[in-house]
C-alpha positions in Angstrom: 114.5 99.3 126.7 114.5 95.5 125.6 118.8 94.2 125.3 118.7 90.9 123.7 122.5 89.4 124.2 123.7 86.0 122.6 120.9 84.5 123.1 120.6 80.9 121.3 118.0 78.0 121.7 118.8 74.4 121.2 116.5 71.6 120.5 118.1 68.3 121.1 121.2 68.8 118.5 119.3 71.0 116.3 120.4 75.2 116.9 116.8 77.1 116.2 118.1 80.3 117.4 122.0 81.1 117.1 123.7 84.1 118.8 120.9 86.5 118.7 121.9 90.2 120.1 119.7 93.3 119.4 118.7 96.5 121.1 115.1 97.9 121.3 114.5 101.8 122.5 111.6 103.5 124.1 109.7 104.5 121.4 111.1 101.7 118.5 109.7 99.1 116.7 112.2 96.5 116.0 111.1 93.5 113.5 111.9 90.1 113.3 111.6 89.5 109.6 112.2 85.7 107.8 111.0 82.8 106.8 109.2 80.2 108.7 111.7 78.2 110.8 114.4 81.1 110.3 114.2 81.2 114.4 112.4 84.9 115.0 108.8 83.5 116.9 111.4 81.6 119.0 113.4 84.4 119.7 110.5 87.0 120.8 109.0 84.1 123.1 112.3 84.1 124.6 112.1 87.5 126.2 109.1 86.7 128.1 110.0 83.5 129.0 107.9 81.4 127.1 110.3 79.5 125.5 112.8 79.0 127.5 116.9 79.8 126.3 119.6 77.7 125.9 122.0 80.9 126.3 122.8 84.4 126.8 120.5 87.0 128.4 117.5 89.0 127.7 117.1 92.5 129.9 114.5 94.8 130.1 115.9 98.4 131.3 118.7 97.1 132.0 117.6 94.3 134.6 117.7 90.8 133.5 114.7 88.8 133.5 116.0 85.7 135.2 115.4 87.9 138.3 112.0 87.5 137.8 109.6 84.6 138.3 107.4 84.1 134.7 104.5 85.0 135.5 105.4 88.5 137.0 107.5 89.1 133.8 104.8 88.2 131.9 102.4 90.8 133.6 105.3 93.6 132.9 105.2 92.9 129.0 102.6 93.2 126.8 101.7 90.0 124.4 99.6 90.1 121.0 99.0 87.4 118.9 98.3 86.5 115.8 95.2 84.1 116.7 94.1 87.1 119.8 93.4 84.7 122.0 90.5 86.3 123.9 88.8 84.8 126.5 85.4 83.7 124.6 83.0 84.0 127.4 84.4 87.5 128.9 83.2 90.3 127.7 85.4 92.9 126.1 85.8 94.7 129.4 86.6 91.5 131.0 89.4 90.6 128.6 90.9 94.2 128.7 90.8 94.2 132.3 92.9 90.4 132.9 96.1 91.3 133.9 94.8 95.0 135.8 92.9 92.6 137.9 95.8 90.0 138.7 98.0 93.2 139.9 95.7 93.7 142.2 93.9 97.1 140.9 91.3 99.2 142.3 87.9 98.7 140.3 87.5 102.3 139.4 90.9 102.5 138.0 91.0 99.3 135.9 87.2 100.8 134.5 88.3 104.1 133.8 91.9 102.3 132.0 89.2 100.1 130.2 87.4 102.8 128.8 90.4 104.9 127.8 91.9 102.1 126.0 88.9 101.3 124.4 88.9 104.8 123.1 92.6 104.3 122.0 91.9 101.5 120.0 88.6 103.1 118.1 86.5 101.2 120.2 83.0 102.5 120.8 82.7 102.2 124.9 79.3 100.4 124.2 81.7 97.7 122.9 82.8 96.8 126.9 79.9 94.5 127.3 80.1 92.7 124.1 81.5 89.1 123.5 84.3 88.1 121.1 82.3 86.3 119.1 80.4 89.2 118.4 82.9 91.3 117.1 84.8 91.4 113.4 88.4 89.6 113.3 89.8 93.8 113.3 87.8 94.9 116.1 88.9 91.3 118.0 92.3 92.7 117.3 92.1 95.9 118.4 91.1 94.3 121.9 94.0 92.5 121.7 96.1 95.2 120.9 94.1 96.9 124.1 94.8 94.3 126.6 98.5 94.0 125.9 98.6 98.3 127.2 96.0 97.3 129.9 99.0 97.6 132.5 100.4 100.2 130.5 103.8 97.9 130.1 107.0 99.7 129.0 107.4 96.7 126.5 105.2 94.8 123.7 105.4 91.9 121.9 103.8 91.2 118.7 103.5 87.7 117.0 102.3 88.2 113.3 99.4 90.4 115.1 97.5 91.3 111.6 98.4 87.9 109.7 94.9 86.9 109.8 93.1 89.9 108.5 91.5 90.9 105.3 94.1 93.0 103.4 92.0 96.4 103.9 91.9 95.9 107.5 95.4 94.8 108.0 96.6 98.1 106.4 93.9 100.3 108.5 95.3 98.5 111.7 99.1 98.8 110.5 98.5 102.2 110.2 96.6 102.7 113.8 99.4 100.7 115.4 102.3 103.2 114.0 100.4 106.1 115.4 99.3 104.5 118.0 103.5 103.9 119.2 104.3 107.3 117.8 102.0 108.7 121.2 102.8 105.9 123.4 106.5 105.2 123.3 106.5 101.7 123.8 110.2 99.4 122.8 108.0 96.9 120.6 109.5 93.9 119.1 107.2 92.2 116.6 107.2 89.1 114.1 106.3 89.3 110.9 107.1 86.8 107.5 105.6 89.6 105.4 108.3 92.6 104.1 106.0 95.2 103.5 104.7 94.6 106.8 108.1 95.0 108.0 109.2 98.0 106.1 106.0 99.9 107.5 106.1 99.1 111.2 109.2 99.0 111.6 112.6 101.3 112.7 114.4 98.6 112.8 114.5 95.2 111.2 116.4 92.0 111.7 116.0 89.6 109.1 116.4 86.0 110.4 117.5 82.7 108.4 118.7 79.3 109.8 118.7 81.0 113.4 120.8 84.0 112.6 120.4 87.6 112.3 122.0 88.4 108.3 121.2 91.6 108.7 119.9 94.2 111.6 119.2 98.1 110.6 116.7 100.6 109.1 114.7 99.8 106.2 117.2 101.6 104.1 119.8 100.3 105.3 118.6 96.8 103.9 117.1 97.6 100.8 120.0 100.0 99.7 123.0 97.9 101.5 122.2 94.7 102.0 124.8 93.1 103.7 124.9 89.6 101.5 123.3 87.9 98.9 120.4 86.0 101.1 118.9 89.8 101.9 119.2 90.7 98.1 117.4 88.2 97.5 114.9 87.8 99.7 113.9 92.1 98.7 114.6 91.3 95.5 110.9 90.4 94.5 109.7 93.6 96.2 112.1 95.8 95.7 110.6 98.5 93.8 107.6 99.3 95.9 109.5 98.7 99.2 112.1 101.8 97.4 109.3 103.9 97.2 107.9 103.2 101.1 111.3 104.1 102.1 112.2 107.3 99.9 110.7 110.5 101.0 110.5 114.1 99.8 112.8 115.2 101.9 114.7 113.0 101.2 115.5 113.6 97.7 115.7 117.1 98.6 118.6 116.7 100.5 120.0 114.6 97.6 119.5 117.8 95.2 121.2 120.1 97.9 124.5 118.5 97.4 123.9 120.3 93.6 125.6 117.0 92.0 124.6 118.1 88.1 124.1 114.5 87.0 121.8 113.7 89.4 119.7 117.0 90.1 117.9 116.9 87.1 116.5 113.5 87.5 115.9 114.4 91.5 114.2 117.7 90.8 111.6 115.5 88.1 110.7 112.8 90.7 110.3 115.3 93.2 108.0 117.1 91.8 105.7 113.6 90.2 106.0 112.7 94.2 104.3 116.2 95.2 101.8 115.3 92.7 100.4 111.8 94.0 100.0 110.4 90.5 101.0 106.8 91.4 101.5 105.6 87.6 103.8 108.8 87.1 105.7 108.2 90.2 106.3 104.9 89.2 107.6 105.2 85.6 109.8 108.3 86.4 110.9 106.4 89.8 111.7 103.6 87.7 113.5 105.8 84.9 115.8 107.4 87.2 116.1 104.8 89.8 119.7 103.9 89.2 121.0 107.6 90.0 118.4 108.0 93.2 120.3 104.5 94.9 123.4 106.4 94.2 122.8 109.6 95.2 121.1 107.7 98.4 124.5 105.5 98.9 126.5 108.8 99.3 124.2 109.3 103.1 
């Protein structure tokens, strides 16, 4: 469990990060969503020390880090990057096997974590002898992604890990990475300036400007009740496809159960284009009835 509390970072006069408090689970993905210069890269590099805060505290099950020299924090939490930052002339196993090696573990059980990661990430094992350079920018990635778990950390940070990838790819790896926590039941905090990104990874997101959280909660809980007018408008320009990533089947079907007769209807019609995957359907009828699904939705 991450607990971020108060923390703020001052540059000279300027206040970059500004009374930042959040709570991260075993098994959650929290997301720093904003602008650039709202304060959220700050704020992850501040858990692991490499930024260093102005005020308040960061703990990790329940201890606070400032017990803890840098670099051993460091080795405890997992790091991915948007640039991967591989070693260039290691080879893949090399890379995976960094921070194994620097706690000191035996050879045949940094190989054997090696190759099960490798098979984690859909990795051929044949892969372990390869350079960087000969890999694509996903498969670099997915390396990446591999030796953050090397020491199998209880917590992973995530700078804007798929910004540079080719759309298909970044939604192939977006999808990897929520199964991929769903098995391994890491607290994740990650970074991201893109919503849909955030919407998909995400249990939780915290949407940043100026240095301050506006508003921390599910998806829903933002696109249905934003809490002021900078998280209207900052969904506003996607707000019907991020509505239908967060509605669900069972979702409306729980709306119909409360048998509210001006609303069923309408429920009942989507349900029923949903269950048939016609995307141009379930986008005209969503649209059509869209009013009366937010209020039914605003009653849970």
């Amino acid at each position: 469990m991450i607990e971020v509390q108060h923390l703020s970072k001052f540059y000279n006069d300027q206040k970059v990060v500004d009374d930042v408090s959040f709570t991260v689970a075993q098994g959650e993905v929290l997301v720093l969503l904003g602008t650039s210069g709202s304060g959220k890269t700050t704020t992850l590099k501040m858990i692991n020390q490499l930024v260093e805060k102005s005020s308040g505290s960061v703990l990790i099950h329940g201890k606070n880090t400032e017990t803890y020299k840098a670099h051993e924090l460091r080795r405890k939490i997992g790091y991915v990057i948007q640039s991967i930052g591989l070693f260039p002339h290691y080879t893949i196993h090399e890379n995976i096997a960094t921070v194994p090696e620097l706690l000191n573990w035996p050879k045949h059980k940094i190989n054997s974590r090696v190759k099960e990661l490798l098979m984690l990430t859909g990795l051929p094992e044949n892969m372990a002898t390869k350079k960087p350079h000969e890999l694509s920018g996903g498969q670099q990635q997915r390396v990446g992604i591999a030796r953050a778990l090397a020491a199998d950390p209880d917590v992973i940070l995530l700078d804007e890990p798929f910004g540079a990838l080719d759309p298909i790819t970044r939604s192939e790896l977006q999808h990897e990475f929520k199964t991929l926590n769903s098995d391994l039941q890491k607290a994740m905090v990650l970074v991201t300036h893109d919503v849909l990104e955030a919407v998909i990874l995400g249990d939780k997101i915290a949407l940043m400007d100026q240095g301050k959280i506006q508003q921390i909660g599910t998806p829903s809980d933002l696109i249905f009740e934003p809490a002021n007018d900078f998280v209207k408008k900052f969904l506003a320009q996607n707000r019907i496809q991020l509505e239908l990533h967060v509605i669900r089947l069972n979702d409306l079907q729980k709306f119909t159960s409360l048998r509210l007769s001006t609303k069923e209807d309408a429920l009942c019609t989507l349900a029923e284009y949903l269950s048939k995957n016609d995307d141009d359907e379930i986008l005209k009828t969503y649209f059509n009835y869209r009013d009366k699904i937010i209020s039914a939705y605003g009653k849970h």
